[in-house]
C-alpha positions in Angstrom: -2.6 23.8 29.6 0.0 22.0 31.6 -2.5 20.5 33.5 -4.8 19.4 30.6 -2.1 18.0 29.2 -1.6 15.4 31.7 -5.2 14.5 32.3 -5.4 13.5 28.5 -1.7 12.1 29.1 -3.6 10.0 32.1 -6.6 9.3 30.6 -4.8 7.8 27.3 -2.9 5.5 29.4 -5.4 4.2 31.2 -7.0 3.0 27.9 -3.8 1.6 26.9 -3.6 -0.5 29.9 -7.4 -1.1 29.3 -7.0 -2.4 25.9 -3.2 -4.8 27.4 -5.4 -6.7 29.9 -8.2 -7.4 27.6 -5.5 -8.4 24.7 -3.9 -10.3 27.3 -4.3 -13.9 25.7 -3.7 -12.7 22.0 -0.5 -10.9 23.3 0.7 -14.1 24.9 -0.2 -16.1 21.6 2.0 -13.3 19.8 5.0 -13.9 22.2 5.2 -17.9 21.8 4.4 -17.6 18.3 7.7 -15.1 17.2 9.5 -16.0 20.3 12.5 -16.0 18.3 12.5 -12.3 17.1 13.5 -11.5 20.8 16.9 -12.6 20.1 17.2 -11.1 16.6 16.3 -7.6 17.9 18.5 -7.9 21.0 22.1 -8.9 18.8 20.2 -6.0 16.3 19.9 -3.5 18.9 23.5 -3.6 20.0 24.6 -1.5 17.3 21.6 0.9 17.1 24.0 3.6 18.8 27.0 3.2 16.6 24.9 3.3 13.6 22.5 6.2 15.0 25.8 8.3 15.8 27.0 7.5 12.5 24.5 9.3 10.1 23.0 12.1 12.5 26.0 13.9 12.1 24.7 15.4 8.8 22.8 18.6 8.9 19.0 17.6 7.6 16.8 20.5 9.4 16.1 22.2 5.8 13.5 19.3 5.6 12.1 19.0 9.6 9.3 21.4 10.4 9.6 22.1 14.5 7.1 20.1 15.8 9.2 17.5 14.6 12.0 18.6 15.2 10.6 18.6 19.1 9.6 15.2 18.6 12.7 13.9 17.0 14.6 14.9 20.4 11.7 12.8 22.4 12.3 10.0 20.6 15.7 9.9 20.9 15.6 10.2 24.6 12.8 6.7 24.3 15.4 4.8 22.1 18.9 5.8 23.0 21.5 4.4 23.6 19.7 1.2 22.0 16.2 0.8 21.4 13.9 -1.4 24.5 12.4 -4.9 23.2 9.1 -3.5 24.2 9.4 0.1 22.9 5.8 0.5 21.6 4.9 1.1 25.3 6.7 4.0 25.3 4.0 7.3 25.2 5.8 9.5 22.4 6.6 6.0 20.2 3.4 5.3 20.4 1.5 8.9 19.8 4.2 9.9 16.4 4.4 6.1 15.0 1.3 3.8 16.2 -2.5 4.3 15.2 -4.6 2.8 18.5 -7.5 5.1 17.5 -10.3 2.3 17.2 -13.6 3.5 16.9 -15.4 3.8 13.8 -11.9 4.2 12.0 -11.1 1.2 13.2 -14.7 -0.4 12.0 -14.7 1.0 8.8 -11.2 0.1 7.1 -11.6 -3.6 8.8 -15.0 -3.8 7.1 -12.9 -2.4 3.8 -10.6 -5.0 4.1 -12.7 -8.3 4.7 -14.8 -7.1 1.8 -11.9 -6.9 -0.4 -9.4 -9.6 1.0 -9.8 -13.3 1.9 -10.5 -13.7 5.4 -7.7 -16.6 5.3 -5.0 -14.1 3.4 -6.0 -11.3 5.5 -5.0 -13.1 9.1 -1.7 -13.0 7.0 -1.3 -10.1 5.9 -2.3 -8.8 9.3 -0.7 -11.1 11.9 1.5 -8.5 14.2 5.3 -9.1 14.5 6.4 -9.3 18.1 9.1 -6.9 18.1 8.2 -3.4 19.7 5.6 -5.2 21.7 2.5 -3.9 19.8 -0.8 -3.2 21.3 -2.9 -5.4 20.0 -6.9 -5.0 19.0 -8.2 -7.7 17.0 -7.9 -11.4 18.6 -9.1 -12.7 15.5 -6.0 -11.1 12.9 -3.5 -11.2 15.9 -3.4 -7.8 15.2 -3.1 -3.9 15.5 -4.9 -0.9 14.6 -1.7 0.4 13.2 -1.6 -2.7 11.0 -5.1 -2.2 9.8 -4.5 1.3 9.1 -1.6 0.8 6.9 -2.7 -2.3 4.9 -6.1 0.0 4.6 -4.0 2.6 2.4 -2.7 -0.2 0.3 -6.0 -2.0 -0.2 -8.0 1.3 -1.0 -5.6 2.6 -3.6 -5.0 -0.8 -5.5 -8.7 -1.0 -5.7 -9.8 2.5 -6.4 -6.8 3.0 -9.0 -7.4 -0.6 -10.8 -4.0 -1.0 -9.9 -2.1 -4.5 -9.1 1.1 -5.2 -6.9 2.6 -6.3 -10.2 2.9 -3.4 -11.7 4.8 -1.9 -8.6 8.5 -3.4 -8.6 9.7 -0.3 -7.3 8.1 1.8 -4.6 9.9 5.3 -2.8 8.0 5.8 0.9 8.9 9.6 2.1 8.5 8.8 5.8 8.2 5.0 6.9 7.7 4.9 10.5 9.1 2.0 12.0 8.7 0.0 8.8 5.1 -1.3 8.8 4.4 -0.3 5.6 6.6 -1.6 3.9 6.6 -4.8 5.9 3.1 -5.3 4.8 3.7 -4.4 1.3 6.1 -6.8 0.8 3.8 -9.7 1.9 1.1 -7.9 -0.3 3.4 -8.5 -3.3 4.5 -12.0 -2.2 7.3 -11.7 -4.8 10.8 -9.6 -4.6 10.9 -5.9 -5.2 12.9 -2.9 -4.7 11.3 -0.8 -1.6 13.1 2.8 -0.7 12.1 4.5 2.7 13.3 7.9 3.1 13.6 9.5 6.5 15.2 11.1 9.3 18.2 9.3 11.0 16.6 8.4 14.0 14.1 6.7 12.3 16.1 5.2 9.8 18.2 3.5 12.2 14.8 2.5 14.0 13.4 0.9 10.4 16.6 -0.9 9.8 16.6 -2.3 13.5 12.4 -3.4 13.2 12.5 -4.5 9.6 16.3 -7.0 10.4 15.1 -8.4 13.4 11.8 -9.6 11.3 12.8 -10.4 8.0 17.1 -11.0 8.4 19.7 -8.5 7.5 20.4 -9.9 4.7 17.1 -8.3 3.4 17.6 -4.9 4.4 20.2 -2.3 2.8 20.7 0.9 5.1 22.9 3.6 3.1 25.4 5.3 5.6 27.2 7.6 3.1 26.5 9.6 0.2 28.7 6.4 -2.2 26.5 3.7 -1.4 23.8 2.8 -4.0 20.3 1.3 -3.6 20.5 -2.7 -4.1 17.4 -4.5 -6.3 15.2 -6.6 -4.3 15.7 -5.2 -0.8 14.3 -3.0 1.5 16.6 0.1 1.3 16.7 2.7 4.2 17.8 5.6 2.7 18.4 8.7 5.4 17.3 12.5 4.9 20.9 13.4 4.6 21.5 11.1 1.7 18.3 11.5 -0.4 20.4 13.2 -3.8 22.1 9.4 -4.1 18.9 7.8 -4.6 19.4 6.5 -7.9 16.3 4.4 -9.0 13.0 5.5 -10.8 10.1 4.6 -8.6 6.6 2.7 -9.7 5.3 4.4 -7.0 6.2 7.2 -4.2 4.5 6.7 -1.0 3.8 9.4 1.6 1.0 8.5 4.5 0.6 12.0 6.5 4.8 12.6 6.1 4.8 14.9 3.5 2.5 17.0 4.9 4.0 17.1 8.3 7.2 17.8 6.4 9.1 21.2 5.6 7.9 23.2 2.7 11.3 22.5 1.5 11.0 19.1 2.0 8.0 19.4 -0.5 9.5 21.7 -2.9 12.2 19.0 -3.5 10.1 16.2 -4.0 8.4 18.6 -6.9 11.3 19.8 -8.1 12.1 15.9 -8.5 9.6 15.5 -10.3 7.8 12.9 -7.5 10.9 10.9 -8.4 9.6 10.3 -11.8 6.8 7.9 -10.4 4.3 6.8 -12.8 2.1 6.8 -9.4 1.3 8.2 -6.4 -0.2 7.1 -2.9 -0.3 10.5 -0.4 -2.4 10.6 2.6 -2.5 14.4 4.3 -4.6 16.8 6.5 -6.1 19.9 6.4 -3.3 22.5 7.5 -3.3 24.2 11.3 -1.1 26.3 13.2 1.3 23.7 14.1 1.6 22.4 10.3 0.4 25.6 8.2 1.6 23.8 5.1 0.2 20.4 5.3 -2.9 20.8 2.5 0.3 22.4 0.2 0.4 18.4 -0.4 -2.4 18.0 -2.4 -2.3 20.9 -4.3 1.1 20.0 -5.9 -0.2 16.3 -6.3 -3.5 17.7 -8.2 -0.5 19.7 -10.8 0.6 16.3 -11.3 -2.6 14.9 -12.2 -3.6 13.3 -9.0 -7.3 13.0 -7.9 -8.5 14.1 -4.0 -10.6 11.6 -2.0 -12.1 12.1 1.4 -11.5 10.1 3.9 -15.1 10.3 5.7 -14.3 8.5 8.8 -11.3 10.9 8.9 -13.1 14.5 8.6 -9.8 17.0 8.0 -7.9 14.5 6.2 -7.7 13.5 2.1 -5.7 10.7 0.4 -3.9 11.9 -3.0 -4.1 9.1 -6.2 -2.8 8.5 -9.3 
């Protein structure tokens, strides 16, 4: 197994380098472009330690299955004791937060999106930030699959909901990676709203760092005790350990593959919360395996809530949850 393991760990690599040198221009373009974020994220990442030391005090396994709790301590190692400019090239960072599938995935949500987007509002909506260094697969969007991916969700559920960004001032996202979705959300909308991402304290700190260094502090609200309250019109980072203040009523709650890969008890409370008392929902999860024997739990409870099940066909194994 251990050596298996390191073939696909070489041969995964490889195609990462593959994909750098032939992205080599657009990656260049990228860098001249949002030059400037480099100094943002560097005064950012000074106090990525200080603040990461701050909230992971507070006990939050109750809500981490193991595998993530393994991958958690991986991470850490990757970002501590501050975060690298470039930190998409590390491997873990990139396998737990970054989508470089490509393929027919990649084919069919691009295709998705141009059919349902402006070409000329899509290269916004898409154009990559420079911070994390992505890898980059579309010349044309200055873009990633990640990127794709996550505007994708958005996309298919305004359309297949005959929803509109209007009606979401408030959105709750269980699980927000480094902050892409909500980064993208937000020039969705194009006006202000009130965006909560709930997660674990290493990632927390990691959204706060990603989502300053782009948009400005003064944008972003991190809560670092159980006293501090969500502010309007900012992205709030609310961590695990903290998730009994929240203290808004969500349009929405968001959850792309996390609450599946989450705890039972992590799912039990969002229940037991009623969703948040969202009028809607956006869920993405997978069929269950021995690593994550609860995962399909996640659209069962969403179905008791009056949620409908769609395939995702390009996706075999994996559902998106809508209401």
């Amino acid at each position: 197994m251990e050596l298996r393991q390191r073939l696909i760990d070489t041969l995964r690599a490889m195609r990462w380098n593959f994909l750098r040198i032939s992205m080599l221009i657009p990656q260049s373009r990228l860098a001249r472009k949002k030059a400037d974020q480099v100094v943002a994220f560097l005064n950012h990442s000074e106090k990525f330690l200080d603040l990461y030391e701050e909230i992971k005090k507070y006990d939050i396994s109750r809500f981490v299955t193991k595998p993530w709790q393994k991958y958690n301590a991986r991470i850490e190692n990757a970002l501590l004791p501050k975060p690298p400019f470039g930190f998409f090239k590390d491997q873990v960072v990139m396998e737990t937060m970054f989508v470089t599938r490509g393929g027919k995935c990649l084919k069919e949500e691009l295709s998705y999106l141009e059919k349902h987007v402006p070409k000329e509002k899509l290269k916004v909506l898409l154009e990559e930030d420079y911070v994390g260094d992505p890898l980059l697969f579309n010349s044309t969007y200055l873009t990633s699959h990640n990127s794709i991916h996550l505007l994708y969700h958005w996309i298919r559920y305004l359309n297949e909901t005959n929803s509109n960004t209007e009606q979401l001032n408030t959105i709750v996202e269980w699980g927000g990676g480094y902050g892409n979705m909500a980064k993208l959300f937000l020039r969705l909308k194009e006006s202000a709203c009130t965006y909560v991402i709930i997660d674990t304290p290493l990632f927390s700190c990691l959204q706060q760092l990603y989502l300053s260094s782009i948009l400005g502090s003064e944008k972003v609200n991190i809560i670092k005790n159980a006293n501090e309250k969500i502010v309007e019109g900012k992205i709030n980072i609310l961590p695990l350990c903290f998730v009994d203040s929240l203290n808004v009523t969500p349009d929405i709650f968001v959850s792309t593959w996390a609450l599946s890969e989450s705890s039972v008890a992590s799912q039990d409370y969002v229940v037991e919360h009623n969703w948040f008392n969202a009028k809607k929902l956006l869920l993405a999860y997978q069929h269950s395996d021995s690593n994550l024997p609860d995962a399909d739990r996640v659209g069962k409870l969403s179905t008791e809530a009056g949620a409908k099940i769609e395939k995702i066909d390009f996706l075999p194994g994996n559902y998106y949850s809508f209401l």
